[in-house]
C-alpha positions in Angstrom: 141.4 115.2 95.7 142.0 114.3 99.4 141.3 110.9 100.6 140.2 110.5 103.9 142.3 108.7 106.6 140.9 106.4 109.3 142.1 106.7 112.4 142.6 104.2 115.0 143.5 103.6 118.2 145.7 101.1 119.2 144.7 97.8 119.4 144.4 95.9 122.8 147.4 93.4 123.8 146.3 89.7 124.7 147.2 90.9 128.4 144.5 93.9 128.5 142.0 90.5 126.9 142.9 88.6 129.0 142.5 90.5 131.9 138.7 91.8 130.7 138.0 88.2 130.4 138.6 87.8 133.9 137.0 90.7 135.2 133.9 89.5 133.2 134.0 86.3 134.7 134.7 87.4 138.6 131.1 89.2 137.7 129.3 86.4 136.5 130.3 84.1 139.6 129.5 87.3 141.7 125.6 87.0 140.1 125.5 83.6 140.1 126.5 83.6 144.2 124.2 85.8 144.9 121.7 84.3 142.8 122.5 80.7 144.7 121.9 82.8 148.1 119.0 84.6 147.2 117.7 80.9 146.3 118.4 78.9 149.2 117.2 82.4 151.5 113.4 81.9 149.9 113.5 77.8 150.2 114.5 78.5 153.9 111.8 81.0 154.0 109.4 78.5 152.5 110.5 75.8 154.9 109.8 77.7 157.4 106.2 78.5 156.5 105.4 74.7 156.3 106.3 74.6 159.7 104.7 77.7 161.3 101.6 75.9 159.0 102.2 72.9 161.1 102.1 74.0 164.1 98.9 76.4 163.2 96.6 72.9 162.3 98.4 71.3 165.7 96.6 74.0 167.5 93.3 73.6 165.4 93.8 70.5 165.9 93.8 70.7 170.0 90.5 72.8 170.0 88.3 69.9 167.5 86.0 67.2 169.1 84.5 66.3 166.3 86.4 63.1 165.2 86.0 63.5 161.2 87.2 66.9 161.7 90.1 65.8 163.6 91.3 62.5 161.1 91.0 65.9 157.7 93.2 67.8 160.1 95.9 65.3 161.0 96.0 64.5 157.1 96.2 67.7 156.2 99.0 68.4 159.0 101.0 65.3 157.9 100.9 66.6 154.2 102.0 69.8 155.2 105.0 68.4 157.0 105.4 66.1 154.5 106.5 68.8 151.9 108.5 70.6 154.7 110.6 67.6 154.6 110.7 67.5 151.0 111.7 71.7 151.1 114.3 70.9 153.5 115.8 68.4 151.0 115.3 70.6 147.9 118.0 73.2 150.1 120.6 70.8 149.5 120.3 69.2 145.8 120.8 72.3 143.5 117.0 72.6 142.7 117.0 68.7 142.3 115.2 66.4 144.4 116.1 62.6 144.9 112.7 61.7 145.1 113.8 57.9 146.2 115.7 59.5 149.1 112.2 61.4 150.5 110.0 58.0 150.1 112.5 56.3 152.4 112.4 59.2 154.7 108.7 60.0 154.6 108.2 56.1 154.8 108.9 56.0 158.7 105.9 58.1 159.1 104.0 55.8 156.9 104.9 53.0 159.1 103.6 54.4 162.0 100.7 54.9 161.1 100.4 51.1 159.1 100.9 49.5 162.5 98.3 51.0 164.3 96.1 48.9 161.1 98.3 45.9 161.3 99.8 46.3 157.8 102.6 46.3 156.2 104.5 48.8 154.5 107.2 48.2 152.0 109.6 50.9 149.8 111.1 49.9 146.7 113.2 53.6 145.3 115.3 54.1 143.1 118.1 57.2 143.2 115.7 59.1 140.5 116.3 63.0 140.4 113.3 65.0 139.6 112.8 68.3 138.6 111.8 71.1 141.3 108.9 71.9 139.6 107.8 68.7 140.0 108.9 67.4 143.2 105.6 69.1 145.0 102.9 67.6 142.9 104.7 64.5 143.5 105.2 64.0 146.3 101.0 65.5 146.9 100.2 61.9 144.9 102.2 59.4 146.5 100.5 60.8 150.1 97.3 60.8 148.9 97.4 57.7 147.9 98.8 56.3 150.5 96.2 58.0 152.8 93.3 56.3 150.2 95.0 52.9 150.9 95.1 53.4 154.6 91.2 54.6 154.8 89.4 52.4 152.0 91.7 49.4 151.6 91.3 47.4 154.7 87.8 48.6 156.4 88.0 45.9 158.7 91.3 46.6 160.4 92.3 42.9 158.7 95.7 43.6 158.0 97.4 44.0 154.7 100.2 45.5 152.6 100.9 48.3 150.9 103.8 48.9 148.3 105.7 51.7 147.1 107.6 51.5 143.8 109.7 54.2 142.1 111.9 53.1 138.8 112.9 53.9 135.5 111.7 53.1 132.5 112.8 53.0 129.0 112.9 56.4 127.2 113.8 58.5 130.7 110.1 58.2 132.0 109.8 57.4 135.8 107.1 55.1 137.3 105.2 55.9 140.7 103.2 53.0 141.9 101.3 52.1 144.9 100.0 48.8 145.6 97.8 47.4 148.2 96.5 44.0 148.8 92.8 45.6 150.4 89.3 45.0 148.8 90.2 46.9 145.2 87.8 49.3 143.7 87.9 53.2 143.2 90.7 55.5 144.9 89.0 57.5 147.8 85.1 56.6 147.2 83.0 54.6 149.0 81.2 52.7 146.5 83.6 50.7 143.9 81.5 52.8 141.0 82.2 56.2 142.2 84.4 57.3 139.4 84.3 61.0 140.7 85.2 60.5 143.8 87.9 63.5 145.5 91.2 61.4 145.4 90.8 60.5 142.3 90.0 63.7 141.1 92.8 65.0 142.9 95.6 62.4 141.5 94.4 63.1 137.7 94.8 66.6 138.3 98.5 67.0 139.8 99.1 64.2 136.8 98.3 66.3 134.5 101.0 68.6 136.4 103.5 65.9 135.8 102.7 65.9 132.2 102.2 62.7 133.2 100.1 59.1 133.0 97.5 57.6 135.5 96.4 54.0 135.0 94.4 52.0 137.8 94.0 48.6 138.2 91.4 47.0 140.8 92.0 43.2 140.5 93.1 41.5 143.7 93.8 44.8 145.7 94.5 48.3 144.2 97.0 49.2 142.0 98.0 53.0 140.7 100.8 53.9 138.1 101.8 57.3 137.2 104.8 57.5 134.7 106.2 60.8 134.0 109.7 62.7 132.7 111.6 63.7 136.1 113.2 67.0 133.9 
């Protein structure tokens, strides 16, 4: 009785491995390239929208009387700018934003608009990297609530301050805070007992984005902390 042979071919020398090995990995930085391209392409693209956006509320902006209607559309025109900026920066970080780095740069806008009110606006950030899915919500609560502390904090033109804060705390949470030295009570209602009121509505919900903490204190001004992982 026959027993079957196996046949086989010859095996591959550590020069045919090694060259595979390299042909595999010229292909895998040829896909990641084009990946990185195809990346920074649709964040240019998106930059890009924010500013056509812009310009589109500048122009409703020229055609309103109605002075209400023009203080929502130069808030809503800043925002949008406001997260240009922040696109722009995303370009450059590797899908990481220093979020320390856009409060310092978005602060000069701030200013401007503190001086017309005679207050004062101070920037405390740390170099904190934050995820990209993250950096839009963000960057949506520390503008609205600086917009809240620049409308309901000082009613009577009197002057003030306002404080930004962005640190580490222990077990790699970040903490967002904005300060103000005004009359206290609720974010972005009239009344100090309007718990329902839009800004705060609007904070809690891009919180919950964050995966993230709200607490509010009203004592002696108006102060908001939202801690959060940055990854």
């Amino acid at each position: 009785m026959s027993q079957a042979t196996r046949c086989h071919g010859p095996d591959p020398s550590i020069e045919e491995l090694q060259a595979e090995n390299e042909r595999l990995r010229r292909h895998v930085d040829d896909l990641t390239r084009m990946q990185e391209t195809a990346l920074a392409e649709l964040r240019h693209r998106v930059g890009n929208h924010f500013q056509l956006l812009a310009s589109l509320i500048g122009l409703r902006l020229q055609q309103t009387k109605n002075s209400e209607s023009r203080e929502h559309l130069l808030q809503l025109r800043d925002c949008v700018l406001s997260l240009g900026r922040l696109q722009t920066q995303m370009e450059t970080t590797e899908g990481q934003g220093d979020f320390g780095y856009y409060l310092a740069e978005q602060a000069a806008l701030w200013r401007s608009l503190c001086a017309e009110r005679k207050i004062a606006l101070h920037v405390e950030g740390e170099d904190v990297r934050v995820a990209a899915q993250k950096t839009v919500p963000l960057a949506l609560v520390v503008n609205e609530l600086v917009t809240n502390c620049l409308k309901h904090a000082f009613p009577a033109h009197t002057g003030g301050s306002i404080r930004i804060r962005l640190k580490r705390l222990d077990e790699g949470q970040v903490e967002l805070s904005v300060i103000d030295d005004g009359v206290g009570g609720d974010i972005g209602g009239k009344d100090q007992a309007d718990r329902t009121s839009f800004g705060l509505t609007l904070i809690r919900a891009l919180t919950v984005q964050l995966d993230g903490s709200v607490e509010i204190e009203t004592d002696r001004g108006t102060t908001v902390r939202v801690c959060f992982l940055p990854d």
